[in-house]
N, C-alpha and C positions, 0 to 999 in steps of 0.2 A: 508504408504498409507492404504485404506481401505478394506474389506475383501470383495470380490465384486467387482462390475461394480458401480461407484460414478463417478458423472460429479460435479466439485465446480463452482460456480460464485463468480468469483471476480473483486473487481472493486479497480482500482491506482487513488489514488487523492490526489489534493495540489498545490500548485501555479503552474505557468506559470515557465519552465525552471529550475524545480527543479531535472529532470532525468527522469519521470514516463515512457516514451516512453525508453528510453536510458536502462529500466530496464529490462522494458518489452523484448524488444529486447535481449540484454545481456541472459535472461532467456531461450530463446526461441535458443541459440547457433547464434544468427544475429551479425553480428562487427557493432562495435561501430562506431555512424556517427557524427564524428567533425563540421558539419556544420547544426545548429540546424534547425528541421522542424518543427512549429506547428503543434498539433493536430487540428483538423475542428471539434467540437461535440466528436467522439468518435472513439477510432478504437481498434479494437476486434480481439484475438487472439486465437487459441486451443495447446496446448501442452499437448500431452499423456505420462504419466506415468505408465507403462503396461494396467493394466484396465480402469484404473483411466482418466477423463477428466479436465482440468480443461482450464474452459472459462476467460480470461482477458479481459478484459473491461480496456482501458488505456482513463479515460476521459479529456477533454481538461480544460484544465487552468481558463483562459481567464474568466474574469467575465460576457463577454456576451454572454456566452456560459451556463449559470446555469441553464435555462428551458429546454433547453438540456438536459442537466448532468440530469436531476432529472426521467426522463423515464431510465435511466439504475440502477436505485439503487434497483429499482423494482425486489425481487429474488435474491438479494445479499446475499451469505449464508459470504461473508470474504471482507474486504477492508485492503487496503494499504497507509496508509496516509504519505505520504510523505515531508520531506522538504529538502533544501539543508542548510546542515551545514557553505556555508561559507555567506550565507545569512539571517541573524536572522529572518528579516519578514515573512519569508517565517515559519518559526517556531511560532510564535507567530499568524499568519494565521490558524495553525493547528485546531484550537478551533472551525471554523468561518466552516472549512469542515465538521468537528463532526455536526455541527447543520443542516448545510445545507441537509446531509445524515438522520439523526435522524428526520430531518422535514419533510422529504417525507416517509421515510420505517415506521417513528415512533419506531424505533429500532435501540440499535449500535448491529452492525455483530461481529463477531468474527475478533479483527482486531490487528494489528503488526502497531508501530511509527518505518519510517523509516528514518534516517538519511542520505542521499544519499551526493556524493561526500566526500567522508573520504579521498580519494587520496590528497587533497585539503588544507587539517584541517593546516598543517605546515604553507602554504602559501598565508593564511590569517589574518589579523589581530582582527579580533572579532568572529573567529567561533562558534558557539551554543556548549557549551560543553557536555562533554557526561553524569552530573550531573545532569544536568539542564531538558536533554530529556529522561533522565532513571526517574528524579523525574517525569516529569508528564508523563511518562507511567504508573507506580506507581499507581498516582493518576486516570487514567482511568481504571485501574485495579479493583478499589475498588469501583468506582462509576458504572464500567458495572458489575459485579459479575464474569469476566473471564480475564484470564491473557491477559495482552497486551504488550506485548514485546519491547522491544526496541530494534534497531540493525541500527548498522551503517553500508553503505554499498558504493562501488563505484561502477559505472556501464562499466566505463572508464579499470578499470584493473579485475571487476568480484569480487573484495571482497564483503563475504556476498549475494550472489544474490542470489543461490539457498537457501541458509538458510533463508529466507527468505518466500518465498512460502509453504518451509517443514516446518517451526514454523506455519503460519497462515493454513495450510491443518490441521496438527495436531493440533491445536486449534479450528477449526471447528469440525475435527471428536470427540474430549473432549465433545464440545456442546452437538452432534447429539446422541453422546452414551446416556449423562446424562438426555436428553429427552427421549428417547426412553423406559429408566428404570423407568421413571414416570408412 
């Protein structure tokens, strides 16, 4: 974490159903809830890391929800773009959030591809391989100027969940240093 008192904003986003809430939760030490609840717009979370804040913004799915969505991207210093592995669409979606984000901030954040439900990957038949979503992290890598990680994670057993949050914190403070030396 940072040297000082540092509050981050960030915001989870990605189709309907792909864990964002399940993550958030999970992160946050909450058990995991088998019977899924929509998000409504948006729901916001604090978790302190000694000094450190860091705001979640877990925003809702749903396509009719994107005038919505687009008042929280405002002050985004990190996003979380999410999909779920045993659901391809939901990865090929991923493109459609970068703009949608990009089109309101006019900027990508400092952001981590997350592959959510790896618990999963055995007992389905087409899941998003881990090739496919390292290659276009890769490729976001080189078109934002800042690493964009890939990581598979499940929300259901906790793989991945803090590494998660610690990769995109530490990728925003990479940022905030490299400007700051300007």
């Amino acid at each position: 974490m940072s040297k000082g008192r540092a509050s981050f904003k960030v915001v989870l986003l990605g189709d309907a159903r792909v864990g964002k809430t399940s993550i958030r939760r999970n992160y946050l030490g909450e058990s995991f809830k088998e019977n899924y609840m929509v998000t409504l717009g948006a729901d916001f979370a604090i978790k302190r890391l000694g000094t450190d804040v860091i705001q979640i913004w877990d925003l809702a799915g749903q396509p009719v929800y994107k005038a919505v969505r687009s008042g929280y991207y405002k002050g985004a210093q990190g996003a979380i773009f999410t999909f779920d592995i045993t659901r391809p669409d939901t990865f090929s979606n991923v493109p459609k959030w970068i703009d949608e984000m990009v089109g309101v901030s006019e900027r990508l954040v400092p952001s981590i591809l997350v592959g959510n439900k790896a618990d999963l990957r055995d007992s389905t038949s087409n899941p998003v391989s881990v090739e496919d979503a390292s290659n276009y992290a890769k490729q976001l890598t080189d078109w934002s100027g800042f690493k964009v990680p890939y990581i598979e994670s499940s929300a259901l057993t906790g793989y991945n969940i803090d590494d998660i949050f610690a990769s995109l914190i530490r990728e925003i403070e990479i940022l905030n240093e490299s400007q700051q030396g300007q």
